[in-house]
C-alpha positions as CSV (number, residue, x, y, z in Angstrom):
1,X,110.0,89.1,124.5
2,X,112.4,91.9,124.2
3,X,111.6,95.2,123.2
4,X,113.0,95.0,119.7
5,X,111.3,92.1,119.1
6,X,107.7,93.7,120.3
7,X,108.2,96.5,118.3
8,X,108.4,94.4,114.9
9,X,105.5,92.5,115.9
10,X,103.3,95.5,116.3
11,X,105.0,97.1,113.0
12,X,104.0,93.9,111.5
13,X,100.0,94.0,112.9
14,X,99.6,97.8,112.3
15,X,100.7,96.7,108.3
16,X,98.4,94.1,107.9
17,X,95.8,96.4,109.3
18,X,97.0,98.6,106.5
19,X,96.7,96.5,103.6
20,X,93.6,95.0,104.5
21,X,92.1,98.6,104.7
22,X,93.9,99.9,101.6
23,X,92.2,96.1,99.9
24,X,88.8,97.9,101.3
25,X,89.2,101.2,99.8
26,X,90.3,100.1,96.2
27,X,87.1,98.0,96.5
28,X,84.8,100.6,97.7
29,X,85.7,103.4,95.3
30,X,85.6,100.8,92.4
31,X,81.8,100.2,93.5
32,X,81.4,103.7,93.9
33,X,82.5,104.1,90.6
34,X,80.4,101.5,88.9
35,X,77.3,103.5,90.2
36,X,78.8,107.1,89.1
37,X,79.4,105.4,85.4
38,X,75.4,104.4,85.6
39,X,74.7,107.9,86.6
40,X,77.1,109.5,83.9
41,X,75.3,107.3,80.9
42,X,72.0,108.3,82.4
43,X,72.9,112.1,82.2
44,X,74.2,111.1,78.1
45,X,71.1,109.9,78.0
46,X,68.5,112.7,78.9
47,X,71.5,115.7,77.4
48,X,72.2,116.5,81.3
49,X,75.3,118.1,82.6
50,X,78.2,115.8,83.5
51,X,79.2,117.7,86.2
52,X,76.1,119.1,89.0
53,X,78.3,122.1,91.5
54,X,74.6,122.4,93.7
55,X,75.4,118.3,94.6
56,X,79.0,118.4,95.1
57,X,79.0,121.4,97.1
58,X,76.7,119.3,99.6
59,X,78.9,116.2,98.9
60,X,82.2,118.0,100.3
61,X,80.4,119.5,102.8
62,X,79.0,116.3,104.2
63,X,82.0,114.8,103.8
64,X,84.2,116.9,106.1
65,X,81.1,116.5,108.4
66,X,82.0,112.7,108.7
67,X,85.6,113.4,108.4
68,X,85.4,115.8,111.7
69,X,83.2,113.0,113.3
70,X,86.1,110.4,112.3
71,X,88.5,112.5,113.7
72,X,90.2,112.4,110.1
73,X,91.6,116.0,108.6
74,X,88.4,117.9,106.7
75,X,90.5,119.3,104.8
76,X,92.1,116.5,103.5
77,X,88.5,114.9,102.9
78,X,87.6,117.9,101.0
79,X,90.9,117.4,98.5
80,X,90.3,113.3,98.4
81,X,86.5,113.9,97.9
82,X,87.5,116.8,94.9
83,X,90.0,114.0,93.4
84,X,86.6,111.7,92.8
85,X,84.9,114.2,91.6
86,X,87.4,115.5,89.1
87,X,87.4,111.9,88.4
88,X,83.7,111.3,88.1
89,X,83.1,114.3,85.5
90,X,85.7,113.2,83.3
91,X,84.0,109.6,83.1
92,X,80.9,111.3,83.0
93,X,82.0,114.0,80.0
94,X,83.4,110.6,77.9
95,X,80.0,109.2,78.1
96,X,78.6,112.8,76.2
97,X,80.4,111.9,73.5
């Protein structure tokens, strides 16, 4: 096998590995959203906050923890993790209406 020909077969495995983990992460955070919808309708419920800084503040933190033990950028754990968030308040402010 030539050189060329290696190449493209390792571009081809390190893409397959690619979509099966990007098929992993849209399925992960749409569990992780199902449980974050169950936890905005319980704070409708009971007149709680959508939003809880105290928790998130631990959240980010814990998750550059794991990023630095993955050997993945904190910092760009910290801006993924905020994205969520952002995304989890404004699910969870729809539900107080």
């Amino acid at each position: 096998m030539d050189a060329a020909t290696k190449a493209a077969e390792l571009l081809k495995e390190h893409r397959q590995s690619i979509d099966r983990l990007d098929a992993i992460l849209v399925y992960t955070l749409a569990e992780r959203f199902k449980h974050t919808q169950g936890v905005g309708r319980l704070k409708a419920e009971h007149a709680l906050p959508p939003s809880d800084p105290a928790r998130e503040a631990r959240q980010i933190d814990r998750l550059q923890k794991l990023a630095v033990e993955a050997d993945l950028d904190p910092e760009f754990a910290k801006k993924f993790l905020n994205f969520v968030i952002s995304e989890v308040i404004r699910h969870h402010e729809s539900f107080q209406k």
